[in-house]
Every structure is written in C-alpha cells, then in structure tokens.
C-alpha positions as CSV (number, residue, x, y, z in Angstrom):
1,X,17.6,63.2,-3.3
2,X,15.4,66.4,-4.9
3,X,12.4,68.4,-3.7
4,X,10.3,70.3,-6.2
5,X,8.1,73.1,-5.1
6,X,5.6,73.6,-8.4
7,X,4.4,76.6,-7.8
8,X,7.1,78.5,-8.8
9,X,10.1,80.2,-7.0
10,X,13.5,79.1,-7.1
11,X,14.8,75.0,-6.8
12,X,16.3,73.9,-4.0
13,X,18.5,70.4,-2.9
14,X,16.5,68.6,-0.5
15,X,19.3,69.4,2.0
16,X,19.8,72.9,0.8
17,X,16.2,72.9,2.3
18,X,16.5,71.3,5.1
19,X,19.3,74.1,5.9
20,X,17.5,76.8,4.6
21,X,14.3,76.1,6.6
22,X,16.1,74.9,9.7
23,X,14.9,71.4,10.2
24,X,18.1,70.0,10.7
25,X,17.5,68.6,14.1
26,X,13.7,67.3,13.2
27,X,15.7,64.9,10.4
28,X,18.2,63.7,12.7
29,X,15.0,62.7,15.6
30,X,13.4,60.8,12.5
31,X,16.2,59.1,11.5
32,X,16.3,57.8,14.9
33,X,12.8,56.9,14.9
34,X,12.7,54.9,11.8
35,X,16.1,53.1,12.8
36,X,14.8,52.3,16.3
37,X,11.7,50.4,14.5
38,X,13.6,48.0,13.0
39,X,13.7,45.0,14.9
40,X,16.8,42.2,14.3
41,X,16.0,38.7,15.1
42,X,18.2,37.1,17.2
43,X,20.3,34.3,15.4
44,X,18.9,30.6,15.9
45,X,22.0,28.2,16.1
46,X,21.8,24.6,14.4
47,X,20.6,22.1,16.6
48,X,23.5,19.9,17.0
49,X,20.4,17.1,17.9
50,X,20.6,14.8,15.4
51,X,17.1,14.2,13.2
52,X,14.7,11.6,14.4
53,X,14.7,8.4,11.4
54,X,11.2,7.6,11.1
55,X,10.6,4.1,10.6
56,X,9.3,1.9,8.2
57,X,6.7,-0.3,8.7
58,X,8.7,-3.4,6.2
59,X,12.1,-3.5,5.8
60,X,14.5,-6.1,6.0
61,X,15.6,-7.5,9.1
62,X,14.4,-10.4,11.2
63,X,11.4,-8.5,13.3
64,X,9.8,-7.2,9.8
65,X,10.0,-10.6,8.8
66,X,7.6,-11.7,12.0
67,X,5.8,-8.7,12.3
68,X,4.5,-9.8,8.4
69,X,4.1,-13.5,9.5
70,X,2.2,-12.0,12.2
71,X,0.1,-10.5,9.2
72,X,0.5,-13.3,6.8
73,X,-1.3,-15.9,9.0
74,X,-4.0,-14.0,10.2
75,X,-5.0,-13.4,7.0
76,X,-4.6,-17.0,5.6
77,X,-6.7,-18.2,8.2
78,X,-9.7,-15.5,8.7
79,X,-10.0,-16.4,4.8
80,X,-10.8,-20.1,5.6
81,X,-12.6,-19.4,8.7
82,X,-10.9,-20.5,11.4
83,X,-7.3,-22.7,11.7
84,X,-7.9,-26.8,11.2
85,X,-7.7,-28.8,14.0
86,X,-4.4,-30.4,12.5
87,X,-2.9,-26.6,12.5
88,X,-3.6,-25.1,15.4
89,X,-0.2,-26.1,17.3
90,X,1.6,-25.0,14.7
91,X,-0.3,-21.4,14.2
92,X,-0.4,-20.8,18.1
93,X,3.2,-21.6,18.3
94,X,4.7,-19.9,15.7
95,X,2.4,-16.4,16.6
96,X,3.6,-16.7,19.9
97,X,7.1,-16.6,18.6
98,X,7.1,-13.9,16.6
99,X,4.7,-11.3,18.7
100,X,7.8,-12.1,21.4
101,X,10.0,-11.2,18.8
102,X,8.2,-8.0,18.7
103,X,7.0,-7.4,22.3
104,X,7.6,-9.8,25.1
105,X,4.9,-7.7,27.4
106,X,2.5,-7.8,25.1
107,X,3.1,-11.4,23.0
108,X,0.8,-13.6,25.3
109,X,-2.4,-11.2,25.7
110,X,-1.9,-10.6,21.6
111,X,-1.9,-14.5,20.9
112,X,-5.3,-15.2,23.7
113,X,-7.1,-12.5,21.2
114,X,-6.5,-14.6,18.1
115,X,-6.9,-17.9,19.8
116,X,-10.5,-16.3,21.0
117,X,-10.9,-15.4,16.7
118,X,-9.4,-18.4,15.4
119,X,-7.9,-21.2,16.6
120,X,-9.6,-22.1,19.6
121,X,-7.9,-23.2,22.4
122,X,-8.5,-23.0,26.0
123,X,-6.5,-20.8,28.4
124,X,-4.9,-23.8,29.9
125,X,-4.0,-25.2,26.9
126,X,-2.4,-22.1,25.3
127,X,-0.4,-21.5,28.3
128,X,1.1,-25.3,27.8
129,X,1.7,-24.6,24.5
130,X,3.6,-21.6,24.9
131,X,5.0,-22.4,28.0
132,X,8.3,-23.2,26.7
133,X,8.6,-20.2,24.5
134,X,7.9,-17.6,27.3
135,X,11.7,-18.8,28.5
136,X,13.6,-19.2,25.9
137,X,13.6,-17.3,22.6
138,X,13.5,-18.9,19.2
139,X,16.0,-17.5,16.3
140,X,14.7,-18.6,13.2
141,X,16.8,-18.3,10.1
142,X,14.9,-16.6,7.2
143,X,15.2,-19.9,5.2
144,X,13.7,-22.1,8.5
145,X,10.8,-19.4,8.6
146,X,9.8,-19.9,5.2
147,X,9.7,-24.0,5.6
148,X,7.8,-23.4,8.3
149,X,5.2,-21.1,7.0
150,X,5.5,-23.2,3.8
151,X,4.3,-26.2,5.8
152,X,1.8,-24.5,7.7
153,X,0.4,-22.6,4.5
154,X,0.5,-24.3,1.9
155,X,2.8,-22.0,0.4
156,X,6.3,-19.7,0.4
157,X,5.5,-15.6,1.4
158,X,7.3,-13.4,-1.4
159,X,9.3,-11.9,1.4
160,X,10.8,-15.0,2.3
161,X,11.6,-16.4,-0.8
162,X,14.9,-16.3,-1.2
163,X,15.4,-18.1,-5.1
164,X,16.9,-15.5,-6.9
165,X,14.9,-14.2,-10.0
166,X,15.7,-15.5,-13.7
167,X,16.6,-13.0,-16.5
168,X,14.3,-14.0,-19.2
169,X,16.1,-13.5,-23.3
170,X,14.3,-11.2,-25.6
171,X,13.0,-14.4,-27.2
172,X,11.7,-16.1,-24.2
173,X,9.7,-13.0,-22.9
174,X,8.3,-13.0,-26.6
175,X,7.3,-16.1,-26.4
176,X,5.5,-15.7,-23.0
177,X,3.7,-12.5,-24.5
178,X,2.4,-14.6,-26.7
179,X,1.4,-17.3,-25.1
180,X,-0.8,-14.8,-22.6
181,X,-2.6,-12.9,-25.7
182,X,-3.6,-16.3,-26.9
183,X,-4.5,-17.5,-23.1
184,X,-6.5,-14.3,-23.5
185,X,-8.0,-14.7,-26.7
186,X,-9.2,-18.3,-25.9
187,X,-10.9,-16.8,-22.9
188,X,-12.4,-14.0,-24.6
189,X,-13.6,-16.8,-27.4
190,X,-15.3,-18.9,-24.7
191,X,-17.0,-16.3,-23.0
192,X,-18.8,-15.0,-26.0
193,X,-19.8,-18.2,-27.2
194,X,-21.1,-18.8,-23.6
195,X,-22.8,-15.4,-24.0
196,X,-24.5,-16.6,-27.5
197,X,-25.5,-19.5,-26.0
198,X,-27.0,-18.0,-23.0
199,X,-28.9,-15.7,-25.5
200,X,-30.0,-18.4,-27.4
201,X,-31.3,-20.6,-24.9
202,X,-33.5,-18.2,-23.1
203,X,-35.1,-16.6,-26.5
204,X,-36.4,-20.3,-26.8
205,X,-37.6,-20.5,-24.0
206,X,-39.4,-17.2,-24.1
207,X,-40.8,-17.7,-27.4
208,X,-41.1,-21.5,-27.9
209,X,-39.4,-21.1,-31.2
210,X,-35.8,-21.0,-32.3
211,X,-34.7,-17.1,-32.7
212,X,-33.0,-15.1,-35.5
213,X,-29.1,-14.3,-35.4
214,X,-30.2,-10.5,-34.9
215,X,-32.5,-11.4,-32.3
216,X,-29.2,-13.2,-30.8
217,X,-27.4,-10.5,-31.4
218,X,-29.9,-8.0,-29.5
219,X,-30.6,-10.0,-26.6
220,X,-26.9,-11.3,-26.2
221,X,-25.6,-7.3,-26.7
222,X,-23.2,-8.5,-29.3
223,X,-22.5,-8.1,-32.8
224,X,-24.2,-9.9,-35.5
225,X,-20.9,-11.5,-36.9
226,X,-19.9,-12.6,-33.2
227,X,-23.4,-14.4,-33.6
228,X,-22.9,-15.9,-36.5
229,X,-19.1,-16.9,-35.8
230,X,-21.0,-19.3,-33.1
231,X,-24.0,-20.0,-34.7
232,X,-23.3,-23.9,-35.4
233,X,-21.8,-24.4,-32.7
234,X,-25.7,-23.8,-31.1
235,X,-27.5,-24.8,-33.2
C-alpha cells in the first residue's frame, strides 16, 4: 500500500511512514479494533427432523373418496332442494358412513346438521338409522361406492369411475371435430333466425305494417344478408 503527500517533499512507503513517524503501536491497537468488530455467526446444524408433508385435500385413497361423496351429495341434493322421501335412507346412511370414515367424534353431530338442511328426519329416527353403523364400520370397495352413489344419483362421480379411457384414431377425433363445428353451426343458424324472427315480429307489431330487411337488420343488430338469408322463412 502507498501514501502520497502532494505538497511536495520526498515519497514515502506507507510503512516507511508509519516507522518514520512512529505510529507503530497506534496500527497494531486498530488492527485489533477492526478485527474485534467482526462478529462470526455460530454454525446452525441440519435439523435431522424430518419436513412436515402437507396434505392434499384429493388424492387417491379410500377417505378422499368419502370425504368427496361427502361433497358430492350435498351438492346433488341442495340443487333439488331437499332429498325425496324415497332417498332419504339411503343419503342419511351413506353420509353417516363416510363422515365415520373421516371422524368417528364428529360423524353423528355432522349428519343431524344436514338432516336439519336436507333430508328431514327426526332425532329418533336418525339415531335408528344409524344405529347400526355407530358399531360396526363399513368398507366399501371403490367399485360398490360408485353403484351406490350411482343408484342414489342418478349417476357415476368422475372419481369413481373406474372404465378406462378409449384412445381415439386421428380419423375418429376428426370426425368428432366435425361433427361439433356442425352441432355448432346448426345452433348458431337457429339462433339467428330466432333473432330475425323476434325482430320481425315486434316491428309489426309496433308499426302495424310488415318492415323492411334493413329495418330487420337494425332492430335485430344483424347484418342485412343474415336478414335476408332468413327472409322467407318469415315471411
């Protein structure tokens, strides 16, 4: 390291100065100093805990499979209303079963809360029902579950299904591509002749006269050739 004095005078080393001014010992108490403020973290050792899996809320196993039945029913029925008369065994049976797969604590005071929503028994009653289920605990197979909901329903749930999915050919996805775009245009056909005709019918009845195809056109908020496409079929 080099010190330069500008002013003039002769160069010195930086420790030629130190030496020649006799500061020797001040640069040994400020090497101290600035060692001193450096402060070493202590080393943290790896946890030999192992990490915590979190969990997710569908999988695979059995208890997904009930906790979405759980789900799937609720949801089935709050559409409609409430469960039919001719259902509600079934329904209070089969949510009994799987909030016990889930939680035995907790299964019957979770199944008097939907009764109370949905089905509509009384507490007697549900405790008959479910008497047998609070001693002894029903395995279903996935493929039994899905008859069952299947019954109940009116249909499979996706995650029970268990018919393996077909590999379409090149050709036969073709053809179903074009089978939709002409399910599509059909549709599209038959709501703008609806529209027309819609247009149509209320200008006559406004004006007591039958209107032009650009008064159609206007009123409908489609294009004159979409009018006239479906003119005579109006008309």
């Amino acid at each position: 390291m080099q010190a330069r004095f500008l002013a003039g005078g002769p160069k010195y080393e930086f420790e030629e100065l130190i030496n020649y001014l006799n500061l020797g010992s001040l640069r040994d108490k400020l090497k101290i100093k600035e060692e001193s403020t450096v402060v070493r973290l202590p080393h943290k050792p790896t946890s030999s805990k192992p990490r915590q899996k979190i969990q997710r809320r569908y999988g695979h196993n059995i208890k997904d499979w009930w906790f979405k039945c759980i789900n799937t029913v609720q949801i089935h029925f709050r559409k409609l209303g409430k469960v039919p008369k001719g259902k509600r065994d079934k329904t209070a049976f089969i949510l009994f079963v799987a909030f016990q797969h889930l939680n035995k604590e907790t299964a019957f005071e979770k199944l008097t809360k939907i009764n109370d929503e949905l089905i509509g028994f009384s507490l007697e009653e549900l405790e008959g029902l479910t008497k047998t289920a609070k001693i002894t605990t029903y395995n279903y197979r996935k493929e039994t579950l899905a008859e069952y909901l299947e019954e109940l329903l009116g249909y499979c749930p996706e995650y029970l299904c268990t018919k393996p999915k077909i590999k379409l050919s090149s050709d036969e996805i073709r053809q179903r591509q074009s089978e939709a775009a002409k399910c599509t245009a059909a549709k599209k056909r038959n709501n703008s002749q609806e529209i027309v005709a819609k247009a149509i019918k209320q200008l006559t009845k406004e004006t007591g006269r039958k209107p032009t195809q650009r008064q159609v056109a206007e009123r409908a908020g489609v294009g004159l050739r979409t009018v006239k496409r479906y003119w005579f079929c109006q008309v």
